[in-house]
LOKOL-441091 format. One record per residue (C-alpha): x, y, z; residue number from 1. Coordinates in steps of 0.02 Angstrom, whole numbers, plus 50000, padded with zeros to 5 digits. Each point is the difference from the previous one (the first is absolute). Example, Ala and Ser with C-alpha at 12.3 -4.5 7.8 and 13.67 -1.06 7.14 Angstrom:
2
50615 49775 50390 1
50069 50172 49967 2
This chain:
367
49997 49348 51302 1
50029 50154 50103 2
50102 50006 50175 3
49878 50069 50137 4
50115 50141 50016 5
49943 50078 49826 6
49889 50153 49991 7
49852 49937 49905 8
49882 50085 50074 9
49986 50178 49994 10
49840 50126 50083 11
49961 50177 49963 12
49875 50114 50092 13
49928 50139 49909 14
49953 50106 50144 15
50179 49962 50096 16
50109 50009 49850 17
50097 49855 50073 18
50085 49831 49922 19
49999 49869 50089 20
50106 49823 49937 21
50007 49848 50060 22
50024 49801 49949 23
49872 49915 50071 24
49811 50077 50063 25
50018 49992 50169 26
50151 50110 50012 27
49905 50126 49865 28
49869 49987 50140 29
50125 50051 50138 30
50066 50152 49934 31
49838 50073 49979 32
49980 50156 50095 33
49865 50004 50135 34
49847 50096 49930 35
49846 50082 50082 36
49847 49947 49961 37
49979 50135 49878 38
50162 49971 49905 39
49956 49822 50008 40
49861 50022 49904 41
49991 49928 49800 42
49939 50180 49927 43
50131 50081 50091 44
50147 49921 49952 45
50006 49919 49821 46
50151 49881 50003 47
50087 49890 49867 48
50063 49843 50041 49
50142 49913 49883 50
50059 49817 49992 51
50157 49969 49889 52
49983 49796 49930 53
49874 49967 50106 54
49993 49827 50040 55
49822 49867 50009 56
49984 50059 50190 57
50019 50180 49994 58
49851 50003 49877 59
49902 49901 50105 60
50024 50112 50156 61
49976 50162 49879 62
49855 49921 49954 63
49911 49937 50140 64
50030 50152 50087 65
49932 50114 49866 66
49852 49907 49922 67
50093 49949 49814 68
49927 49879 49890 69
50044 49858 49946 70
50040 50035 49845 71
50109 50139 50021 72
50107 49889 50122 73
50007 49865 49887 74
50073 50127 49863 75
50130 50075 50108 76
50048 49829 50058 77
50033 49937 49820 78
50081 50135 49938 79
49851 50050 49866 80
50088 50076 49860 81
49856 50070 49905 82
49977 50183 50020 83
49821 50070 50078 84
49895 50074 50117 85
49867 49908 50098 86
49873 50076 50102 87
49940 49946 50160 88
49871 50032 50131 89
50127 50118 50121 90
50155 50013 49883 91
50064 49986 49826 92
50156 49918 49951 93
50113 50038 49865 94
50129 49864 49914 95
50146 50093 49909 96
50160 49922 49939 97
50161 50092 50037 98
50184 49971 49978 99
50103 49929 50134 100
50156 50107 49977 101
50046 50180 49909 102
50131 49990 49897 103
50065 50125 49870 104
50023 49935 49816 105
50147 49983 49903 106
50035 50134 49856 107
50033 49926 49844 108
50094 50168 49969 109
50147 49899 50043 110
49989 49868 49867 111
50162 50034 49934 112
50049 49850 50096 113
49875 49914 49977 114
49999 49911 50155 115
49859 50085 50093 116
49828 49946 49983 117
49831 50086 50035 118
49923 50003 50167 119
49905 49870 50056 120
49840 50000 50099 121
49977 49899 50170 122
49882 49894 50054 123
49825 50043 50042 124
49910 49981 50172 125
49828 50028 50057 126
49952 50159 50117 127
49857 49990 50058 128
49893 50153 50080 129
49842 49998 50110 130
49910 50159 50052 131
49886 50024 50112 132
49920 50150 50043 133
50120 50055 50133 134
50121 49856 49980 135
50127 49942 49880 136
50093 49840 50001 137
50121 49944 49865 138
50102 49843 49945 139
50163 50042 49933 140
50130 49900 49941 141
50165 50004 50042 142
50126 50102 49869 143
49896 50134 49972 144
49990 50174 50101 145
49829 50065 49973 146
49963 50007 50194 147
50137 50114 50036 148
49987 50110 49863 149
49839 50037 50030 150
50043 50008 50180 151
50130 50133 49960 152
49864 50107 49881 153
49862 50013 50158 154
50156 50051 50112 155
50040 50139 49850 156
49794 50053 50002 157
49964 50173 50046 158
49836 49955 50047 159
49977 49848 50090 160
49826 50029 50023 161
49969 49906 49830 162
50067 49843 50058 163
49845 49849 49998 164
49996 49839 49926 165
49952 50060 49823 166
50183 50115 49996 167
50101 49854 50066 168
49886 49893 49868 169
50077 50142 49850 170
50151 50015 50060 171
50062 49830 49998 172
49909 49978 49827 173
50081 50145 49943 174
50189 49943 50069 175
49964 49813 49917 176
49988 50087 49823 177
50120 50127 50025 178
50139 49857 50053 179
49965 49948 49808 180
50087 50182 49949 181
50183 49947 50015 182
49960 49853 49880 183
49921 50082 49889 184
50139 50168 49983 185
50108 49861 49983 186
49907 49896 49862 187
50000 50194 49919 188
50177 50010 50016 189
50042 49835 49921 190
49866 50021 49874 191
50097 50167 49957 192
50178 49912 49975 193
49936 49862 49913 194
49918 50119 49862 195
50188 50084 49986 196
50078 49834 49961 197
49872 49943 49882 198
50119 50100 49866 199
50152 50024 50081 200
50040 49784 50045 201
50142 49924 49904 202
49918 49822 49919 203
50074 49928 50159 204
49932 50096 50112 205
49815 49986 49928 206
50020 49804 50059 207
50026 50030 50149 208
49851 50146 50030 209
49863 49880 49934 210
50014 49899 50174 211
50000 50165 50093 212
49857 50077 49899 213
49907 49829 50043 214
50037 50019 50163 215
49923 50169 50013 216
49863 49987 49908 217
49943 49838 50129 218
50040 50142 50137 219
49877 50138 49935 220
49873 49873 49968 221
50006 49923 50179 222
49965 50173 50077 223
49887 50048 49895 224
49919 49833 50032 225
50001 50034 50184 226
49947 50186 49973 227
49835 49951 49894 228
49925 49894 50153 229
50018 50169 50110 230
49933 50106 49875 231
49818 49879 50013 232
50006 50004 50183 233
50014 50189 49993 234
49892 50029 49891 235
49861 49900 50103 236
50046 50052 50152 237
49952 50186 49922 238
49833 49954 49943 239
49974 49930 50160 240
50021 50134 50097 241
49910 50119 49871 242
49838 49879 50011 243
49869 50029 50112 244
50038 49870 50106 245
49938 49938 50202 246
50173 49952 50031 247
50068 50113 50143 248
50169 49943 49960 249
50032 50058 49819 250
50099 50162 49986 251
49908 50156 49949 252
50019 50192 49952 253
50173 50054 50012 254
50076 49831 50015 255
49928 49965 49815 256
50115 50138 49935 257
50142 49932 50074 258
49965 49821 49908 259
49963 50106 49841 260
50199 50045 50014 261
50059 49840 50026 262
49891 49947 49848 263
50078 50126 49898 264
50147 49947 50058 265
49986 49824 49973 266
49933 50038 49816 267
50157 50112 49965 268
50106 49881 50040 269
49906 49865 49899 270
50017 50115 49839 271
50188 50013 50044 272
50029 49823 49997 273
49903 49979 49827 274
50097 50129 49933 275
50171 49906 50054 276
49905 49823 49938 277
50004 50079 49831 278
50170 50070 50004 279
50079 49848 50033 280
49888 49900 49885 281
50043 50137 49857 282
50198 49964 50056 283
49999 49820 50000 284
49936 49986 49808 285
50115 50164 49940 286
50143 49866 50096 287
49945 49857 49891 288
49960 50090 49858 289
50197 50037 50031 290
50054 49831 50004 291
49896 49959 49872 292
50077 50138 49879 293
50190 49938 50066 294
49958 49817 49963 295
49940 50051 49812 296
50153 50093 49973 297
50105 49892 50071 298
49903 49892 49872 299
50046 50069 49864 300
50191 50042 50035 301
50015 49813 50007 302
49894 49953 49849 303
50119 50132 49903 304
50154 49916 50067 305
49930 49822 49956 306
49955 50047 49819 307
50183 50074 49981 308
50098 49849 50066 309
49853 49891 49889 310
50058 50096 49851 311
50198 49986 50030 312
49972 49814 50050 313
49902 49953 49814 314
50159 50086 49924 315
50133 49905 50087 316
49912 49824 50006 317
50036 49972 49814 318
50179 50051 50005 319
50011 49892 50154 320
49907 49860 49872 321
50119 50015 49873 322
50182 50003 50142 323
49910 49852 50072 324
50001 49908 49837 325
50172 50027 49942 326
50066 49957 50173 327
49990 49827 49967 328
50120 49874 49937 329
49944 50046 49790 330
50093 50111 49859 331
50004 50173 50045 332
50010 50110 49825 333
50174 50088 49995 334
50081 49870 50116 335
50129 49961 49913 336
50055 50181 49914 337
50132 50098 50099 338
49985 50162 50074 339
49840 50068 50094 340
49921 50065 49856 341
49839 49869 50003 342
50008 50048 50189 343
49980 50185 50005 344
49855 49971 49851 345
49894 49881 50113 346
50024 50125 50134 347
49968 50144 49886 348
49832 49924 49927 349
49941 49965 50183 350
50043 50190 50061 351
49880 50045 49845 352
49890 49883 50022 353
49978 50073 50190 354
49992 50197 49941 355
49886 49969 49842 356
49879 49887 50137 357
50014 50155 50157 358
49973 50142 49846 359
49846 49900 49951 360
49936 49971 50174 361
50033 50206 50044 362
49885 50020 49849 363
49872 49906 50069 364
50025 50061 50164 365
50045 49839 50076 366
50144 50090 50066 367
């Protein structure tokens, strides 16, 4: 729920190159700027009209007073989180999914510690855009800061002459993908590190990396995921606006170049991520092909240790036989002679019993 002292609503004029932001409708309506009738009028002035988390009500009024359908209310309302463009008798309206929050990853540069962890992505909102032919009105969530970048680029235009609903259309298109860019130089960067490690880690360290390779790998794949559903609607919306089509409200001629860029762009970036995918898939198995090599030769150094104390053990056991036996309450041969002389032989025999047994076994190579 938002106070009624929050800016949610935000208006920009075209012709007046003035912002306008209010919280509720009727004090957008009362900073409005009286107009003549020629200012006044639609063809004029092309406007844009945003509503950050728009609530049940504010897409009713939106859409009683400008003729939406049904449907398109209904989507907006529920949050649709399928990614399209729909086309409609006066407008078009396009579904994208964009990231509440920018946030710069972590570099796994500084692993040494390992305490750090890759960046994470944030949750996903719908923004929704409808375009009219001299109108735009958008529903943006809160976290994100499409409106006022783009805000920011038409105040940096040298030519504001270009501004209409189709630029406004591109340029928040083009800002949605482009917020994608510090996620993805950072999914480079950790990609990057990782791939150093994969033959510098100590055993110990390769343990703890698996979890963080996981980790990224789930991150790459979730924008990718979310950059593949813009990459369709893109793609459509081009051969829309390259068809012959009746519909006065489709884009044409130099605004078709512009979507060509942000295609380009889009498909770039796509490639990018793929290429990372990879990377981390190629250093997760060299990490536990790693482990895997450790564990075998750990293996083995404990086999080898095992056979040795095996072979010592099968030499003493009969000695320990034959002490055990003569321990007990019988007739031990020499007991009654004097002097240690039957002593230091059953010693004796047992010392060469031991080395005759240990140079056997180094012959064998038991030892």
């Amino acid at each position: 729920m938002h106070s009624e002292e929050t800016p949610r609503f935000t208006h920009f004029s075209c012709q007046s190159q003035k912002v306008t932001v209010a919280s509720t409708f009727e004090g957008l309506l009362t900073d409005q700027p009286e107009q003549s009738p020629e200012t006044n009028s639609l063809k004029a002035d092309a406007w844009w009209l945003d509503i950050c988390d728009a609530s049940e009500e504010d897409v009713n009024v939106v859409g009683q007073a400008l003729s939406i359908h049904p449907l398109t209310a209904e989507d907006i309302v529920t949050r649709e989180t399928r990614e399209k463009i729909e086309t409609f008798r006066n407008y078009y309206l396009i579904s994208f999914q964009t990231l509440r929050s920018a946030k710069e990853g972590i570099d796994l540069r500084r692993i040494k510690s390992l305490t750090t962890e890759p960046h994470t992505i944030p949750d996903s909102a719908g923004f929704y855009i409808l375009v009219f032919k001299n109108a735009v009105v958008t529903f943006s969530p809160s976290g994100c800061n499409h409106v006022s970048r783009v805000l920011d680029r038409i105040r940096r235009m040298q030519d504001p002459a270009t501004l209409s609903s189709e630029w406004i259309c591109y340029a928040l298109i083009d800002d949605i993908i482009d917020s994608f860019g510090p996620y993805m130089r950072a999914a480079e960067r950790d990609c990057d590190a990782i791939e150093d490690q994969v033959f510098m880690a100590r055993v110990d360290d390769v343990k703890t990396l698996i979890p963080l390779v996981d980790r990224l790998h789930k991150s790459i794949t979730q924008l990718t995921n979310l950059l593949s559903g813009k990459n369709d609607v893109i793609n459509g919306f081009v051969k829309r606006c390259q068809a012959k089509s009746q519909n006065a409200v489709f884009p044409k001629g130099e605004m078709i170049v512009y979507l060509g860029d942000v295609q380009d762009h889009l498909v770039t970036t796509l490639t990018s991520l793929s290429h990372f995918d990879e990377i981390v898939g190629r250093s997760q198995a060299n990490f536990l092909a790693q482990m895997s090599v450790n564990n075998i030769r750990l293996s083995l150094s404990i086999n080898e240790i095992l056979s040795k104390v095996t072979v010592l053990a099968s030499i003493f056991v009969p000695l320990h036989t034959i002490t055990g036996l003569w321990g007990m309450n019988v007739q031990v041969p020499g007991q009654d002679a004097e002097g240690l002389a039957w002593f230091f032989g059953i010693v004796g025999c047992f010392v060469a019993f031991v080395v005759v047994c240990c140079f056997i076994a180094s012959r064998l190579k038991l030892l």
